[in-house]
DRENMAR-457259 format. One record per residue (C-alpha): x, y negated, z; residue number from 0. Coordinates in Angstrom, 3 decimals, decimal comma, padded with zeros to 6 digits. Layout:
// DRENMAR-457259
       c1       c2       c3 seq
        X        Y        Z NUM
...
***
This chain:
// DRENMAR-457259
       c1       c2       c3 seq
  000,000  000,000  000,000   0
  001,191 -003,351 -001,035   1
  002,577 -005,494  002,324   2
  001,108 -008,626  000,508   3
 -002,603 -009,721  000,625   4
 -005,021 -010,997 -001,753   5
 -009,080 -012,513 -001,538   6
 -010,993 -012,195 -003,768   7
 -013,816 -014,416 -003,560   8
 -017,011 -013,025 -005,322   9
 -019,077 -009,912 -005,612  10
 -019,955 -010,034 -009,087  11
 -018,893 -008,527 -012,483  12
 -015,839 -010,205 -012,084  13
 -015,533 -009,930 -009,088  14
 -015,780 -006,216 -008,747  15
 -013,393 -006,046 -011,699  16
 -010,586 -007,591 -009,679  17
 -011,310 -005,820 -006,883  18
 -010,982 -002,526 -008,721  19
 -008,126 -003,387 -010,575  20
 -006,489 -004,443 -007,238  21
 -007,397 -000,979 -005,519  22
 -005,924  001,124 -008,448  23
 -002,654 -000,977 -007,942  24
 -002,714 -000,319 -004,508  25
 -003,025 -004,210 -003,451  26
 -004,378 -005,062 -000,166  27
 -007,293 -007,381 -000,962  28
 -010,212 -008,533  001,476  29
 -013,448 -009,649 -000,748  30
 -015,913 -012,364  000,265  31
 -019,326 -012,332 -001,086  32
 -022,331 -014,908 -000,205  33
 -024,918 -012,833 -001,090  34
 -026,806 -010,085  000,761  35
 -024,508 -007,211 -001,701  36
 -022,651 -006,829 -004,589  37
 -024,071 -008,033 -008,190  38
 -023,565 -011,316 -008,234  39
 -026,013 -013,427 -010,184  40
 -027,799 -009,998 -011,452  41
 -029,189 -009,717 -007,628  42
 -032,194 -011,729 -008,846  43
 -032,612 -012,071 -004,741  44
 -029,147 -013,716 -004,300  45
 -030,621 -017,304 -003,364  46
 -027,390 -018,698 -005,864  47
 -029,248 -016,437 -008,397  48
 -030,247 -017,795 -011,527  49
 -031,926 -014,781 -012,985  50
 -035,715 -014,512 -014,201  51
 -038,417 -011,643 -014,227  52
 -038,166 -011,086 -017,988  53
 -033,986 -011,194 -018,145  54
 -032,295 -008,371 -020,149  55
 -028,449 -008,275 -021,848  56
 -028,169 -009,804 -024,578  57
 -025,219 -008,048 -025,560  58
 -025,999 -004,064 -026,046  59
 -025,079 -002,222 -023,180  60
 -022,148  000,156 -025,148  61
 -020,239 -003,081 -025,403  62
 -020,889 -004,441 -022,297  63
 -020,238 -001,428 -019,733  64
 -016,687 -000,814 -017,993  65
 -015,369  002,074 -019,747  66
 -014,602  004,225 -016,712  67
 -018,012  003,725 -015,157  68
 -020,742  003,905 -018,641  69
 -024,190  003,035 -017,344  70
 -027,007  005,966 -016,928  71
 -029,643  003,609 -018,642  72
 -030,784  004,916 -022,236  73
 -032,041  001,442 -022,912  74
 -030,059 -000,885 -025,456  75
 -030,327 -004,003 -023,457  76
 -031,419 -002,996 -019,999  77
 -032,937 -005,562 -018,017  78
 -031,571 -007,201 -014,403  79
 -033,161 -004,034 -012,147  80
 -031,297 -002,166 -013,575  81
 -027,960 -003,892 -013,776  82
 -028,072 -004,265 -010,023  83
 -028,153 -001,029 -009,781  84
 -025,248 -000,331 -011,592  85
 -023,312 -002,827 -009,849  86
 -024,297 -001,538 -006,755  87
 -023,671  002,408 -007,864  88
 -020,048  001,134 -009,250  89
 -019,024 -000,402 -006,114  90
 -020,195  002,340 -003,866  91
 -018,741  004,948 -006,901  92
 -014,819  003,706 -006,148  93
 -015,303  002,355 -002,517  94
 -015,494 -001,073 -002,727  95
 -018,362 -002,152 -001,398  96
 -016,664 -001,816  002,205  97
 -013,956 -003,762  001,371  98
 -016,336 -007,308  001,180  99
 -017,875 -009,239  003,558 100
 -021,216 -009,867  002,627 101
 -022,886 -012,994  003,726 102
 -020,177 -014,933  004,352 103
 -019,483 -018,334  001,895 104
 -016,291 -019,464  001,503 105
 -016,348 -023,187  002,348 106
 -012,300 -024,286  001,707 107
 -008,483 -023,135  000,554 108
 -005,985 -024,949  001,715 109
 -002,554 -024,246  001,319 110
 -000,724 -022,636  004,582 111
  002,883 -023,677  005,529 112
  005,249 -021,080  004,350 113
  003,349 -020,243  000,740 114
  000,243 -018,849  000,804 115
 -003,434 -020,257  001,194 116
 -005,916 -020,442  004,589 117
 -009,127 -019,633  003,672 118
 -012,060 -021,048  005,899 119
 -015,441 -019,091  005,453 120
 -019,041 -018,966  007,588 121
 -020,402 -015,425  008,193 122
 -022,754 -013,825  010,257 123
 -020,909 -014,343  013,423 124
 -019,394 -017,890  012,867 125
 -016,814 -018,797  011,120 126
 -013,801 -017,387  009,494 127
 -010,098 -017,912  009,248 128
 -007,986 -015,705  007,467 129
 -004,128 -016,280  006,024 130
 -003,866 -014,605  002,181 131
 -000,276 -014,552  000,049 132
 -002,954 -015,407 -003,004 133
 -006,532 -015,583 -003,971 134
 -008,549 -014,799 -006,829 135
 -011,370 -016,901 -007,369 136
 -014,458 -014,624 -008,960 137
 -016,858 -016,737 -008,029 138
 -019,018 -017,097 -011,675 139
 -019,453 -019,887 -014,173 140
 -023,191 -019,916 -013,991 141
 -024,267 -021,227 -011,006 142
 -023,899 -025,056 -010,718 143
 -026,748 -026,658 -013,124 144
 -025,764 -029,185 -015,274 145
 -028,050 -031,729 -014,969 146
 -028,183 -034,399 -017,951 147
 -029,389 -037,967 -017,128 148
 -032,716 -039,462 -019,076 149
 -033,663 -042,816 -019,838 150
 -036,826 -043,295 -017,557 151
 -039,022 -041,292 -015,006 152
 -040,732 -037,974 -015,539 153
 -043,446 -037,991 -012,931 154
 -044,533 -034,527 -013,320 155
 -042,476 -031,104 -012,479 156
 -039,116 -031,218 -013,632 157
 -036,843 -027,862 -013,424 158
 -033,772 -026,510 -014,626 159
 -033,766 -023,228 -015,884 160
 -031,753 -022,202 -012,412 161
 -035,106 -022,528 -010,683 162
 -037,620 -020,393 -013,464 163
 -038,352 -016,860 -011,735 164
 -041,477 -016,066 -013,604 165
 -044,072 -017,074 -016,589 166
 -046,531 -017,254 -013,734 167
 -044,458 -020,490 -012,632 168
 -045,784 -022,189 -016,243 169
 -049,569 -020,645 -016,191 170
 -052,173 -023,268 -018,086 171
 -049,288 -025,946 -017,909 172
 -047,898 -028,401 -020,613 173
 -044,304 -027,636 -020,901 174
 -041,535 -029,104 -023,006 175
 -037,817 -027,317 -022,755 176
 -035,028 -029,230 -023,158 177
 -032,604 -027,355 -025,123 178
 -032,870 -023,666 -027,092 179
 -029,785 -021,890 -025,768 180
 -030,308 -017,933 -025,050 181
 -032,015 -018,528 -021,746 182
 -034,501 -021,496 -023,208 183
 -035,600 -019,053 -025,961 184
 -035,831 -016,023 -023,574 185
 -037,968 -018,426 -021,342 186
 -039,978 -019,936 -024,093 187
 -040,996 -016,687 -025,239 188
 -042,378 -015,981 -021,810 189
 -044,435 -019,047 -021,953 190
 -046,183 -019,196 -025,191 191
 -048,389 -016,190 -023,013 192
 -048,877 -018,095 -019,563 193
 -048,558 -022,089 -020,649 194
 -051,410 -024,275 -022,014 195
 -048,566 -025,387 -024,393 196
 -044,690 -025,146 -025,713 197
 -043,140 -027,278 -027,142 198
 -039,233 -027,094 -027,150 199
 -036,869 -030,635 -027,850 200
 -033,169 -029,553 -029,953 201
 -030,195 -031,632 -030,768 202
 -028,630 -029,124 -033,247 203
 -029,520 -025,815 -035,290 204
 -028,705 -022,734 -034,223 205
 -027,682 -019,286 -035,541 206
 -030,303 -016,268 -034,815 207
 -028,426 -013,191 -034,468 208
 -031,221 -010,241 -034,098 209
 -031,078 -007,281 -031,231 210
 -031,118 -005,108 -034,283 211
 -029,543 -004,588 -037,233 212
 -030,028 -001,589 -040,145 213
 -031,859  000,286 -036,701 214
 -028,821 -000,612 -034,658 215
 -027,862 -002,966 -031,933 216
 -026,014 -005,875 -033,994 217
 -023,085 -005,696 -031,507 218
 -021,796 -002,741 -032,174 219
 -021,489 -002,750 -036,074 220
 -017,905 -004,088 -037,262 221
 -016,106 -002,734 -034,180 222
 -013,051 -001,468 -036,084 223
 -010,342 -004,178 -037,408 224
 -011,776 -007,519 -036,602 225
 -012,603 -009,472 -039,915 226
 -010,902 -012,647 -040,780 227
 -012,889 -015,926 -038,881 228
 -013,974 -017,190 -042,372 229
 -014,767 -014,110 -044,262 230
 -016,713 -012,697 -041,052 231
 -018,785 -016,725 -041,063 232
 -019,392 -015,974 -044,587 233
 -020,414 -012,333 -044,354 234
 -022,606 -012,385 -041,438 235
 -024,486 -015,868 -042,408 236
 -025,674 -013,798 -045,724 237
 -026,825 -011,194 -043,816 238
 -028,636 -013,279 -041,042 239
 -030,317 -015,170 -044,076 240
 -031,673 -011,666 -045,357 241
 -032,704 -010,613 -041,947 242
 -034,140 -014,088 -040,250 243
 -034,574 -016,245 -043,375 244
 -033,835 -020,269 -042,517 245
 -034,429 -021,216 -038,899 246
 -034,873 -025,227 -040,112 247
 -037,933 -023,804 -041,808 248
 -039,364 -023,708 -038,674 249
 -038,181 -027,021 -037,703 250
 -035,017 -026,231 -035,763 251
 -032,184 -029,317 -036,920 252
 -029,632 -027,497 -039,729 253
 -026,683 -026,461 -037,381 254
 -023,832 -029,074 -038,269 255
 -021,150 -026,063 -037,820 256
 -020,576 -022,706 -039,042 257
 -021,886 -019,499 -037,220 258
 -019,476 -018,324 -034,088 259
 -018,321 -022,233 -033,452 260
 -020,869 -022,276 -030,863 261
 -022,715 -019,087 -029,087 262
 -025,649 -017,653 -031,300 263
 -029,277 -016,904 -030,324 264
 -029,590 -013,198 -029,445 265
 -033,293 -013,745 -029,844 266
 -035,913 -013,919 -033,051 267
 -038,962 -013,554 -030,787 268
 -038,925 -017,145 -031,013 269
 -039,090 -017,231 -034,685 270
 -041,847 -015,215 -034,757 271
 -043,713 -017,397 -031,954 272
 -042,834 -020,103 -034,052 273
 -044,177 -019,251 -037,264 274
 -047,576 -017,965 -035,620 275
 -047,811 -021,904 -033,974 276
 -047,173 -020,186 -030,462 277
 -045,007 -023,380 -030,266 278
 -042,975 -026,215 -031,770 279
 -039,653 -027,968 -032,224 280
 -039,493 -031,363 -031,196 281
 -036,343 -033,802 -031,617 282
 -033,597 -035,115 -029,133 283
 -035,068 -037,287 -025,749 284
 -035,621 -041,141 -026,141 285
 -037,058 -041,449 -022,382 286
 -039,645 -040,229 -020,040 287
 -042,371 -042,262 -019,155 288
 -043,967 -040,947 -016,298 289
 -045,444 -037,462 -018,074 290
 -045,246 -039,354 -021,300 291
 -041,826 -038,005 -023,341 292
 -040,522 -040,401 -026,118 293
 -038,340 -038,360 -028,467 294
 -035,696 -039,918 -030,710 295
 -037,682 -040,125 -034,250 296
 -040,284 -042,226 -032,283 297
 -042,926 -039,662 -031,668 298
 -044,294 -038,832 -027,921 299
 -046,221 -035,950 -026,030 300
 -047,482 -035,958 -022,845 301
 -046,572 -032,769 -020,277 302
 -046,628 -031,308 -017,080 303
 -043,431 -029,227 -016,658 304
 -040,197 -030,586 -017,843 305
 -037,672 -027,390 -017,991 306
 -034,137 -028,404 -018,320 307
 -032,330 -025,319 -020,422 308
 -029,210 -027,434 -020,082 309
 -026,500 -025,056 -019,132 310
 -024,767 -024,690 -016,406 311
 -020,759 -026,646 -014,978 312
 -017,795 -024,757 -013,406 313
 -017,478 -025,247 -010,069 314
 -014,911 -023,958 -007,815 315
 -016,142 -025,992 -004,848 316
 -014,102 -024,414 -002,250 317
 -010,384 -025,919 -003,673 318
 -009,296 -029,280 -004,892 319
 -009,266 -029,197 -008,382 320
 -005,618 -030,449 -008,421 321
 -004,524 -027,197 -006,998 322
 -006,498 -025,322 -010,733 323
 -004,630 -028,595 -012,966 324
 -008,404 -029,241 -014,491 325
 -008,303 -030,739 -017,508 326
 -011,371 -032,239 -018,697 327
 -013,885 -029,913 -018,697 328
 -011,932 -027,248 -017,399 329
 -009,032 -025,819 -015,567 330
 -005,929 -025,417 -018,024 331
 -004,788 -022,275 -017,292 332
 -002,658 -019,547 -018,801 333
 -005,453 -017,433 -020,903 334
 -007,897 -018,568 -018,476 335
 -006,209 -017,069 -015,436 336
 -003,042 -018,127 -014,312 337
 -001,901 -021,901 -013,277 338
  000,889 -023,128 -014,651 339
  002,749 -023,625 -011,342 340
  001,290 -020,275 -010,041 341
  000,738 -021,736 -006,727 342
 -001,370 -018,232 -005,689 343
 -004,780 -018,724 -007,089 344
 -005,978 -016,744 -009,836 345
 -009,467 -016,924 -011,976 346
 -011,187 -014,151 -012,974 347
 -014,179 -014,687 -015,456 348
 -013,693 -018,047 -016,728 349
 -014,466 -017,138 -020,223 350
 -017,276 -016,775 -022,120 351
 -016,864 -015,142 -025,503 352
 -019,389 -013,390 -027,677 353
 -018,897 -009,582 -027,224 354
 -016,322 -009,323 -024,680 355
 -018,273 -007,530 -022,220 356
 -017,251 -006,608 -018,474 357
 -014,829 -004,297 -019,863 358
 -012,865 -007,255 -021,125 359
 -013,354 -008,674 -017,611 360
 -011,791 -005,799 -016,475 361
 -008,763 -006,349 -018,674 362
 -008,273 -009,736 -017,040 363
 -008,442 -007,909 -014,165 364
 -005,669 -005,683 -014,948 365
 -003,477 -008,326 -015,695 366
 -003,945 -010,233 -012,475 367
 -003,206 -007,098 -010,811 368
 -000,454 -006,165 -013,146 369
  001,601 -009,506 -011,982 370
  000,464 -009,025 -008,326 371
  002,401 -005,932 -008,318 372
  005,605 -007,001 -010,064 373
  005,836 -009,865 -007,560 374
  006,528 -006,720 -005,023 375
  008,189 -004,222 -006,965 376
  009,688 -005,556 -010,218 377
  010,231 -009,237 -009,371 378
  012,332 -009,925 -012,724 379
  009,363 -008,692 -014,831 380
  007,466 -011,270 -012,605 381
  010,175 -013,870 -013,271 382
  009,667 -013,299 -016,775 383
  006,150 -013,977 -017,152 384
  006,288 -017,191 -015,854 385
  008,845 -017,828 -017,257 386
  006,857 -017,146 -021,034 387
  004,107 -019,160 -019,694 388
  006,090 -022,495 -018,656 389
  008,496 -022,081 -021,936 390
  006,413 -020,607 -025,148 391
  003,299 -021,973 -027,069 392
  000,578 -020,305 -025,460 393
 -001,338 -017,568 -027,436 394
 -003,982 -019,255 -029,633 395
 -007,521 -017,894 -028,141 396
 -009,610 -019,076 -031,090 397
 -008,800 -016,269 -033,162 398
 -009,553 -018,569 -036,309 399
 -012,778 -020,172 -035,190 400
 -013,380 -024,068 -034,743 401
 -015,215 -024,012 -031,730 402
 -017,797 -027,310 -030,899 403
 -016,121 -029,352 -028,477 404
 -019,211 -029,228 -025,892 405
 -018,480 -028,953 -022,285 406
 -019,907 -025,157 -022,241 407
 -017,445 -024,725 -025,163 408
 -014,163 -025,556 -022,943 409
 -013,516 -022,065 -021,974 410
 -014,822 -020,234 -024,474 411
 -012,794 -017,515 -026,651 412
 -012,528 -015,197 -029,364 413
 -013,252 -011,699 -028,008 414
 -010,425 -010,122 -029,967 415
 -007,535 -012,759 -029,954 416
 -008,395 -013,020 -026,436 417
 -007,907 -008,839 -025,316 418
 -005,477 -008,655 -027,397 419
 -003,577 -011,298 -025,862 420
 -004,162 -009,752 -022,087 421
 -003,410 -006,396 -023,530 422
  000,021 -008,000 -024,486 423
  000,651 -009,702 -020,926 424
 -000,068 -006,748 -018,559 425
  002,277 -004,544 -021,202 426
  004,994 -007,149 -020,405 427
  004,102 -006,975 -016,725 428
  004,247 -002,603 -016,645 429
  006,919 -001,967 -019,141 430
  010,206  000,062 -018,580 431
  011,887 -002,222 -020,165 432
  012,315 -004,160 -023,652 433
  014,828 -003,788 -026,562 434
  015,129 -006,375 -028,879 435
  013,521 -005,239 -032,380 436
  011,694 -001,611 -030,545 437
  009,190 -003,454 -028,526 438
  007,745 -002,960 -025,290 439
  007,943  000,712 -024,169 440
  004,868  001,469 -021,382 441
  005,262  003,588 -017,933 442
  001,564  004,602 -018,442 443
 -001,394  004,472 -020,531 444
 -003,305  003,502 -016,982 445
 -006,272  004,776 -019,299 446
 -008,920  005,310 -016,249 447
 -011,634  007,999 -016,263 448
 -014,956  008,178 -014,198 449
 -013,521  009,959 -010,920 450
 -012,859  009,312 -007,370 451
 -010,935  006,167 -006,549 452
 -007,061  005,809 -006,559 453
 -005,418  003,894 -004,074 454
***
């Protein structure tokens, strides 16, 4: 066992990644976790939860799964019951459900005398003060709603998506939603059979990628070679026209970038809603009025529910956000995980990529853990990665695509040119050693398989 020790703060996807990746390493780690259990978000009674009634993957489950754990559902896209439950059987599968404290919220990190970081916590029996030699912060990227400002006053029930549970919430109401991301379409779907009225209000078009494709979920068709970023655009924008015809038919704005610069709609329900006048597209926000809504080509509607589908920030509330160098929107960190000065805090999960699944979570994961345990035992291999991070170009993420320079957009990567670039780093981190012109020879495949934990 490793005489250092790590938190990890989160109970979630990425959070159980890390800690699993840490156990296999051997890596002492304590976990903290908010919530009542493991699940994170997916625990639709985690009060941080921002899950609804109707929510399902959008991405099919074979892409989405860990590899050493595949889930027991036959569905395609199972719905939030049960993911929970296959949180909760993978944490309990490889022990770590014992290893976090549940109900506890981490409140600050501060960094201890001697290296290392304090962190302060309140749990069921008061609070918490424990020394850790790092932390890895697993905490999610969808909690904190972002919250746009309006011109004006809406005097009836305004919302952000955070707070929608259940269709019942929008029965016989008027309700405009502000935006037409994956979770405004999933929720306007819902209330074209509960609400008096939808109407949604878009800035841009949008791509609408369907669940299924030649009787197949879309995900998993083209997973050999990755295409080139323009041939791929140009490929799967034919096909989407042949399958969903032209979304600005139905009123949606045409999308001022090409398909994969910005994260498509898993979800033609709405197309179908809209072309049977379930509900309608409405332009950009002038101003509210009291329940009056101006919108920006000088038209106006009058509602009673207001439901913000405006995203969500990062927020890592717990640590100054000089000690994660943000940038902008974001933290600048080595491919989304390391700082620069690698002062002992480590991300886990800040990416969002289309296709990348907790599998490539897990990869991250791996990596963390790979570098934890080099500190210990091959400190030159350590040496060397920072080394590589403070003196090389960093690996380009984009893996061809110009992606829209929205706030959501800042950590977002290409599923391939990302994994293959954390494939590269934790090879570094386990190799034998390296010959100039042979490559990187590996100690182990570290290939896992669905049986009993390692530690």
């Amino acid at each position: 066992m490793s005489s250092l020790r790590y938190a990890v703060i989160g109970a979630g996807p990425s959070g159980l990644s890390a800690a699993r990746a840490l156990q296999r390493e051997g890596i002492d780690f304590d976990g903290y976790e908010a919530s009542r259990g493991v699940g994170g978000l997916w625990d639709i009674e985690n009060p941080r939860s921002t899950m609804y009634e109707s929510a399902h993957l959008i991405s099919s489950r074979t892409t989405t799964e860990f590899a050493e754990y595949p889930m027991a559902s036959t569905a395609d896209y199972p719905s939030h019951r049960e993911l929970i439950a296959y949180f909760r059987g993978f944490a309990d599968h490889f022990g770590l459900t014992e290893r976090f404290r549940f109900e506890t919220k981490v409140t600050s990190l501060e960094p201890a005398e001697g290296g290392g970081w304090m962190l302060h916590a309140e749990g069921p029996a008061g609070p918490v003060g424990e020394h850790y030699d790092g932390v890895i912060l697993a905490n999610g990227t969808l909690a904190e709603p972002n919250i746009p400002q309006f011109r004006g006053e809406f005097t009836g029930e305004l919302l952000h998506t955070s707070a929608y549970k259940s269709a019942s919430q929008l029965s016989g109401k008027r309700v405009l939603i502000i935006g037409a991301g994956n979770s405004g379409c999933d929720i306007a779907v819902d209330a074209v059979h509960h609400a008096a009225s939808v109407d949604m209000s878009v800035r841009r078009g949008y791509y609408f990628v369907p669940r299924y494709l030649f009787g197949k979920p879309s995900d998993t068709l083209n997973q050999g070679k990755p295409l080139p970023a323009r041939l791929k655009q140009a490929l799967d924008t034919r096909v989407l026209r042949a399958f969903t015809g032209d979304p600005v038919r139905f009123g949606f704005p045409h999308p001022d970038y090409k398909i994969y610069e910005s994260h498509p709609i898993v979800n033609t329900l709405i197309l179908g809603h809209l072309g049977q006048g379930d509900l309608r597209i409405m332009p950009d926000i002038d101003r509210f009025d009291g329940r009056t809504v101006h919108f920006r080509d000088g038209s106006s509607a009058e509602y009673d529910t207001v439901l913000l589908a405006t995203g969500y920030k990062l927020d890592y509330p717990f640590v100054d956000r000089a000690a994660l160098g943000w940038s902008g929107m974001s933290p600048r960190l080595f491919l989304n995980v390391f700082t620069p000065s690698f002062n002992g805090l480590y991300v886990m999960g800040m990416i969002e990529a289309s296709g990348i699944g907790w599998q490539g979570r897990y990869e991250q994961a791996e990596l963390i853990a790979a570098y934890l345990a080099a500190v210990e035992r091959h400190p030159e291999r350590a040496a060397a990665f920072r080394a590589r991070v403070a003196g090389e170009p960093w690996p380009d993420l984009t893996g061809g695509y110009k992606y829209l320079g929205l706030e959501r957009m800042a950590y977002y990567v290409n599923r391939d040119a990302y994994r293959r670039a954390v494939r590269a780093g934790t090879q570094r981190l386990r190799a034998d050693a390296v010959t100039p012109g042979r490559g990187i020879r590996s100690t182990s495949s570290r290939r896992a398989t669905k049986k009993e934990p390692t530690t």
